[in-house]
TORTOR-201577 format. One line per 2 residues: number of its first residue (from 0); their letters; for each residue x, y, z of C-alpha. Coordinates in Angstrom, 2 decimals. Example, Ala and Ser with C-alpha at 12.3 -4.5 7.8 and 13.67 -1.06 7.14 Angstrom:
REM TORTOR-201577
0	as	12.30,-4.50,7.80  13.67,-1.06,7.14
REM end
This chain:
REM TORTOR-201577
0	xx	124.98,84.60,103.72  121.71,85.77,105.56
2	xx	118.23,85.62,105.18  115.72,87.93,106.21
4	xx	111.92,85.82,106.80  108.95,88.24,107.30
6	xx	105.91,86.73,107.66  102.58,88.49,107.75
8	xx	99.79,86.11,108.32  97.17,86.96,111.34
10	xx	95.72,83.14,111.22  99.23,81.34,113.23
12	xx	99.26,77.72,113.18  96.30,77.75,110.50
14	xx	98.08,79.68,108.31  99.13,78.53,104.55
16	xx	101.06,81.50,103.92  103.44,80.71,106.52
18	xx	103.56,77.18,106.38  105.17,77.76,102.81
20	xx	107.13,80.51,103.80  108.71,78.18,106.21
22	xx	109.37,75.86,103.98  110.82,78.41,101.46
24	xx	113.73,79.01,104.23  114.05,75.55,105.11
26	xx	115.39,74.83,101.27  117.06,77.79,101.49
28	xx	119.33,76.67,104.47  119.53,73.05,102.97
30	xx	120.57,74.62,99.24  123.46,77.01,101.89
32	xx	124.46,75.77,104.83  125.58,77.76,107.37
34	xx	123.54,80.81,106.57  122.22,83.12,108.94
36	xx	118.64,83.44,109.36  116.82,86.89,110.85
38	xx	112.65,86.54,111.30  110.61,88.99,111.53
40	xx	106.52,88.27,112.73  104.59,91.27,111.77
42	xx	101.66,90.10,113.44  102.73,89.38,116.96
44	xx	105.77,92.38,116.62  104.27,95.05,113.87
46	xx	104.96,98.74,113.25  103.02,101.58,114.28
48	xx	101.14,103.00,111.10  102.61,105.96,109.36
50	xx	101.73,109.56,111.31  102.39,113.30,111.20
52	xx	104.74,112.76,114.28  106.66,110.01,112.29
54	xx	107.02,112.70,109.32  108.46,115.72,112.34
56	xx	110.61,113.29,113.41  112.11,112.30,110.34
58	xx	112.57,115.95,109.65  114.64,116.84,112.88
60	xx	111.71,117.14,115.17  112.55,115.73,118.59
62	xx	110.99,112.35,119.90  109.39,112.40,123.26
64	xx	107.15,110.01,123.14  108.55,106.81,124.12
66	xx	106.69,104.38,121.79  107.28,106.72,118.82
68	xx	110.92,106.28,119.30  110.37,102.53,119.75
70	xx	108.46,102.54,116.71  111.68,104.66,115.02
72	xx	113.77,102.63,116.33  112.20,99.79,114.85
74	xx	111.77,100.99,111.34  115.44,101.56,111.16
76	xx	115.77,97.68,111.59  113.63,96.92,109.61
78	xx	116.12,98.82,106.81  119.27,97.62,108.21
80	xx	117.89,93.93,108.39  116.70,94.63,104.72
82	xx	120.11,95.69,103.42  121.86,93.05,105.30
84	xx	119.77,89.95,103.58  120.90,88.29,100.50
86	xx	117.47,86.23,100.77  114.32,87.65,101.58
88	xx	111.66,85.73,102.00  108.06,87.27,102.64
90	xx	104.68,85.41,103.62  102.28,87.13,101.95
92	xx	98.42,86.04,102.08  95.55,88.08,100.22
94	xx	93.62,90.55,102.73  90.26,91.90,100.83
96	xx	92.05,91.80,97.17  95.89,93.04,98.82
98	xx	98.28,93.05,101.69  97.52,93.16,104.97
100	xx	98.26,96.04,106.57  101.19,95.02,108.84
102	xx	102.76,94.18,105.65  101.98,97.53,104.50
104	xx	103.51,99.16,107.54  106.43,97.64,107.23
106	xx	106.70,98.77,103.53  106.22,102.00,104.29
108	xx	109.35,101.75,106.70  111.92,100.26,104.14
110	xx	110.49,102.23,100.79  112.42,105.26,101.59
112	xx	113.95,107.83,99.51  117.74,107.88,100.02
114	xx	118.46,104.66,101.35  116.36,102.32,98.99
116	xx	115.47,104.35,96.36  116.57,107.81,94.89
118	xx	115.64,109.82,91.64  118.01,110.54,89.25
120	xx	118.12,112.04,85.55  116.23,108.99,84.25
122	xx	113.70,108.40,87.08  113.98,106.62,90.07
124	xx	116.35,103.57,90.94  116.25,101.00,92.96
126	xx	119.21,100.92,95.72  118.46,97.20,96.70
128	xx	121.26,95.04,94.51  121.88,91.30,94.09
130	xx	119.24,89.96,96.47  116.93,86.83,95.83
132	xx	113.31,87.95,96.68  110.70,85.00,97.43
134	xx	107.16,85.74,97.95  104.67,83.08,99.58
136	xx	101.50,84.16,98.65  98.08,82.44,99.45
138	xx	94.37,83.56,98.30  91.14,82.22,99.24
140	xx	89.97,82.87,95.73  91.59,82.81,92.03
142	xx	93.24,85.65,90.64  95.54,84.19,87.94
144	xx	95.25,85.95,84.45  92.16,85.23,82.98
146	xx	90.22,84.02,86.03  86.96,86.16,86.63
148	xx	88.75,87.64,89.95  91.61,88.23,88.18
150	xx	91.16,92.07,88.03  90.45,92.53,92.08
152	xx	94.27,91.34,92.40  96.33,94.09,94.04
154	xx	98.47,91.66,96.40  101.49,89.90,94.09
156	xx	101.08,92.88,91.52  101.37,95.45,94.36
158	xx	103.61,93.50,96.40  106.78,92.58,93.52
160	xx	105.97,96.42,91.92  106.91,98.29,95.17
162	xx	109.89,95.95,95.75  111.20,96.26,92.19
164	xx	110.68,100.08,92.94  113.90,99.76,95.00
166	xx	115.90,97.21,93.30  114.32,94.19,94.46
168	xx	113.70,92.17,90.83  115.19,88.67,91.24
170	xx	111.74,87.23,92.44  110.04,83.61,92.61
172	xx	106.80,83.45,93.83  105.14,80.06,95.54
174	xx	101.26,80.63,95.08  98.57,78.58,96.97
176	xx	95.70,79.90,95.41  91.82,78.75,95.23
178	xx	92.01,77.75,99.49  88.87,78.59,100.03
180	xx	86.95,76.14,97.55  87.31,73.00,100.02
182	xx	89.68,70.64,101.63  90.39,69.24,98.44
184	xx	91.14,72.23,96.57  93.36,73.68,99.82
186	xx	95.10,70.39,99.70  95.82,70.03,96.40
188	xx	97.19,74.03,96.28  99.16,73.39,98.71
190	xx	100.99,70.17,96.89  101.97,71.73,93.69
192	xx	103.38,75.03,95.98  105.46,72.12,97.87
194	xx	106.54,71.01,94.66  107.73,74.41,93.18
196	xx	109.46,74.46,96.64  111.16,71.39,96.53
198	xx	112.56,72.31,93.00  113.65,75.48,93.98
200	xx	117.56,75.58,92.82  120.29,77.54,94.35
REM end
């Protein structure tokens, strides 16, 4: 088995989202041992934003600059990585309501027409088959049905709609929410997303 860990999170050590996606993939080895695991830090190693020479390039254009062919290179990857894991596991915090944008980038690398997705007589289908998608996502504020922030959310809603776009649908999310209201709020967050952790089954 692999796993493929992306994490996302500018804020390092300080960071809740990756402290739980860590420990996401740390029951995941202990629940299969022996499994391969493949990171990917989009904050210290991210991809270039989407451009017109990304689009020529794509359509048979020929690459002569050397960091757009780095940044190619990388993108394809990113896919193969993708189609490779049986796990994914993503660290997702909340940047002003969604994702930040080196999540983004990277989305915009494996969402592709073809290869994850195609359209067919009923629509469009998701390519991506029997993979386990977790999602550790962390907010500053509430955004839980019924909350009064609860309409600014575009992260988890955006986030599991373009995955399930290309077959990604088997997904568990571990929410620390409400980290900005003070130590004890953070603390106690982060507890009950430790717990759904530690109960996480194979």
């Amino acid at each position: 088995m692999q796993l493929l860990h992306i994490d996302s999170s500018v804020l390092g050590p300080n960071s809740a989202s990756r402290a739980l996606s860590a420990e996401i993939v740390a029951r995941q080895v202990a629940l299969h041992p022996g499994m391969k695991v493949v990171r990917r830090d989009l904050e210290t190693d991210a991809a270039l934003h989407l451009s017109s020479a990304h689009l020529a390039a794509w359509q048979g254009a020929a690459v002569k600059d050397a960091d757009l062919g780095t940044d190619l290179a990388k993108g394809g990857a990113y896919l193969e990585e993708l189609f490779a894991a049986d796990i994914i596991v993503i660290g997702a915090p909340m940047y002003n309501f969604s994702i930040p944008s080196q999540l983004k980038a990277w989305i915009d690398r494996v969402v592709v027409a073809g290869k994850t997705f195609r359209y067919g007589a009923n629509g469009a289908e998701g390519l991506l088959k029997n993979k386990k998608l977790f999602i550790a996502s962390s907010r500053g504020n509430v955004y839980t049905p019924g909350s009064p922030a609860a309409a600014l959310e575009h992260h988890e809603s955006y986030l599991t709609g373009v995955l399930a776009f290309i077959g990604l649908t088997d997904v568990t999310i571990v929410r620390a929410e409400g980290l900005a209201f003070g130590p004890e709020a953070k603390a106690s967050a982060m507890l009950k997303a430790r717990a759904n952790i530690a109960a996480i089954a194979a």
